[in-house]
N, C-alpha and C positions, 0 to 999 in steps of 0.2 A: 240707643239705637242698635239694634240685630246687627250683629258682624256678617260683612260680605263675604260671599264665598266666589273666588275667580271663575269665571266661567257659567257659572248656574242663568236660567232665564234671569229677569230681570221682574221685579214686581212690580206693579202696574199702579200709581195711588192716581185715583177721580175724583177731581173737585165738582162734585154733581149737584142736582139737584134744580137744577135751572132749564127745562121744571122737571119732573122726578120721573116722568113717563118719557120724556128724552133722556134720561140715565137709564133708566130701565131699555130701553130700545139698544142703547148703544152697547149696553151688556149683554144681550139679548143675542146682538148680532156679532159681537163681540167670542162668544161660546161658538156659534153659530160656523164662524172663520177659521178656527182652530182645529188643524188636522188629531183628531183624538178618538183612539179607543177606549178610555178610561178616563176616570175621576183625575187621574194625575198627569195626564197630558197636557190639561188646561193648565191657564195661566195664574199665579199668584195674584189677587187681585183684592187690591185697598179700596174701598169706596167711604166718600163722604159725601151719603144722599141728604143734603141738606138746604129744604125749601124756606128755610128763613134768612135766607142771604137775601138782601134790601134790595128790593127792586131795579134792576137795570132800567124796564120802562119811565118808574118814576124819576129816575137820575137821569136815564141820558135826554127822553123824548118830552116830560112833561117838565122839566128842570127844578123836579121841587122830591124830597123825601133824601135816605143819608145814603151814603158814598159805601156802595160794596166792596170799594177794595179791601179795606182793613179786613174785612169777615172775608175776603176770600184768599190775604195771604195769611192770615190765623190757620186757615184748612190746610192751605198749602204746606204749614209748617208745621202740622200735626200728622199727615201722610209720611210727609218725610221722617218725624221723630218715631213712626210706627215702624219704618222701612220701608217706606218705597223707593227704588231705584231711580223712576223719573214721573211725572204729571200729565195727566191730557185733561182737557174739560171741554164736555161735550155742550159747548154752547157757544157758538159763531159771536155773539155780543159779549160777551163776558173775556171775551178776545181782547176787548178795548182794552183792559188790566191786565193783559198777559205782561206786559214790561215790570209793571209793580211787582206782581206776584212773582216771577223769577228772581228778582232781586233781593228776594224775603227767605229763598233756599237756595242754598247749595247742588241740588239734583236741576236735571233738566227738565224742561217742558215742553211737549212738541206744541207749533206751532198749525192748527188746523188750518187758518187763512193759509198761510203760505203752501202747505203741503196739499190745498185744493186747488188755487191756484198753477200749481206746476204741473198738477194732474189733468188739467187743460189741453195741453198740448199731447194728451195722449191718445184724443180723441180722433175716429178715424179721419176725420175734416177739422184743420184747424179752425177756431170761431174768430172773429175778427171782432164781433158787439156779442157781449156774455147779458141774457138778462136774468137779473139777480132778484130770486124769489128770499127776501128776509125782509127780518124786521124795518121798518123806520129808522132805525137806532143806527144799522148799520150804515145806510147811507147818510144819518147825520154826523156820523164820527170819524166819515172817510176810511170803514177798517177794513174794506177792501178794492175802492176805485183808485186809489193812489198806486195801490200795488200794480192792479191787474194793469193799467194805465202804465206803467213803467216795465210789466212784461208784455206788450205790443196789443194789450186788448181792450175793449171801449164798455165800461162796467153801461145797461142799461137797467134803469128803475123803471116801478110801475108810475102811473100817475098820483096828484095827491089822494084821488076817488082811491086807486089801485091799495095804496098803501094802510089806508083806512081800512079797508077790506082785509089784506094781509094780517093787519092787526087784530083785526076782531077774531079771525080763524085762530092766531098762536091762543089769543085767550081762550078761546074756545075748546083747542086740544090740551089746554090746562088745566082747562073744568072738568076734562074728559066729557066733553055732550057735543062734537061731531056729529052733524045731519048729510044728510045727501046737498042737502041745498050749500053748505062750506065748500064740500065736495066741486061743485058746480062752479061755486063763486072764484074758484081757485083753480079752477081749470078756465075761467073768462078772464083772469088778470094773466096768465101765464100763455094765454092769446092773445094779448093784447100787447106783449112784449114781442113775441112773431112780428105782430103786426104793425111794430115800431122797428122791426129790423134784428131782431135778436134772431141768433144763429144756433144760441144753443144755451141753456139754462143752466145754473148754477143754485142747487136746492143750500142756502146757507144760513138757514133759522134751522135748529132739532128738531123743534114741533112740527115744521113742513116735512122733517124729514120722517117722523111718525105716520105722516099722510103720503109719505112716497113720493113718487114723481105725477104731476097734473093730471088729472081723467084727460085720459084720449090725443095729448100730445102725441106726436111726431118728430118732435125737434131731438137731439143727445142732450145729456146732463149728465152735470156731475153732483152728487149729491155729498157734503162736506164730512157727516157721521161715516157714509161706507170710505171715504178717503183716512179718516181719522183712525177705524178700526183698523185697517189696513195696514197703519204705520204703526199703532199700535202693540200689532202681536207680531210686526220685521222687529221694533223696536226692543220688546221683551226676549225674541227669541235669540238675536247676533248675541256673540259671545262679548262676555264683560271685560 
């Protein structure tokens, strides 16, 4: 492993890949963040874009295909045997093995649930019912109604129609073949959450966050990748 040097940024290693155009995005936006005149302003940055880690959908939502963790603390501990400093992974579901995968390195990993979560209360009206534009997955593994529920907020989901719909769009911005009609679909389930009471939206799948915030909402959100990058490049730049 590279010897540390005290005080230097910190290098940045990404267990990506889940899916490759939400790594691409969060690096994207990532540069994007980063006050810089030059090539060497920006951030040291380890990527492992790798779209053969085992399906999350077939593990958590269809309960059949093999177990990502092992393939995502192998990443993790190749990052770090490369030098990086600490981990982020830009993928809200892949969250569910953030406990495994820390425990397989010695560096840290920021925490995106949590770090979107507390970015809640910075909105200029606090939300009281958050409704939670993600995967299926996450609301079947509880990887953030337990939380937001213990810091004073009421996680709402779409319906099963709603979730079904959600799902087809992550695959869809997988495939890369986004229509206008997704576009639409996705701005009717993220009304339909208004219209169950949600006060303010939490984008917490990557691939919705490739598609931004819902056409023609009105509501605030917090979108989970711009919370991530965020903490990100505080994370890289505090002194070591």
């Amino acid at each position: 492993m590279p010897k540390k040097i005290r005080g230097r940024e910190k290098t940045v290693g990404v267990i990506g890949g889940m899916g490759p155009e939400a790594t691409v995005d969060f690096l994207r936006r990532l540069v994007a963040a980063t006050p810089a005149r030059d090539d060497a302003d920006h951030l040291h940055v380890l990527v492992d874009n790798n779209p053969k880690i085992p399906s999350r959908i077939a593990a958590l939502i269809e309960g059949r295909g093999e177990d990502p963790a092992p393939v995502l603390c192998a990443m993790a501990k190749g990052l770090e045997k490369q030098g990086a400093d600490f981990l982020v992974i830009p993928c809200n579901t892949a969250h569910h093995y953030l406990p495994a995968i820390a425990k397989a390195v010695k560096i840290p990993l920021l925490d995106m649930v949590a770090l979107s979560i507390a970015e809640l209360s910075a909105l200029p009206q606090k939300p009281k019912r958050v409704g939670m534009l993600a995967s299926p997955a996450v609301r079947m593994v509880g990887l953030y109604e337990k939380r937001l529920n213990e810091a004073g907020y009421e996680a709402v989901f779409p319906s099963e129609r709603g979730e079904a719909g959600i799902l087809d769009i992550i695959r869809t911005v997988k495939a890369g073949k986004v229509e206008e009609s997704h576009q639409r679909n996705y701005a009717a389930i993220a009304n339909s959450l208004s219209e169950n009471g949600a006060e303010a939206y939490l984008i917490a799948c990557t691939e919705l966050s490739v598609l931004g915030p819902p056409p023609g909402s009105t509501l605030p959100y917090i979108d989970a990748l711009d919370i991530l990058v965020r903490a990100t490049l505080a994370k890289a730049k505090a002194s070591a």
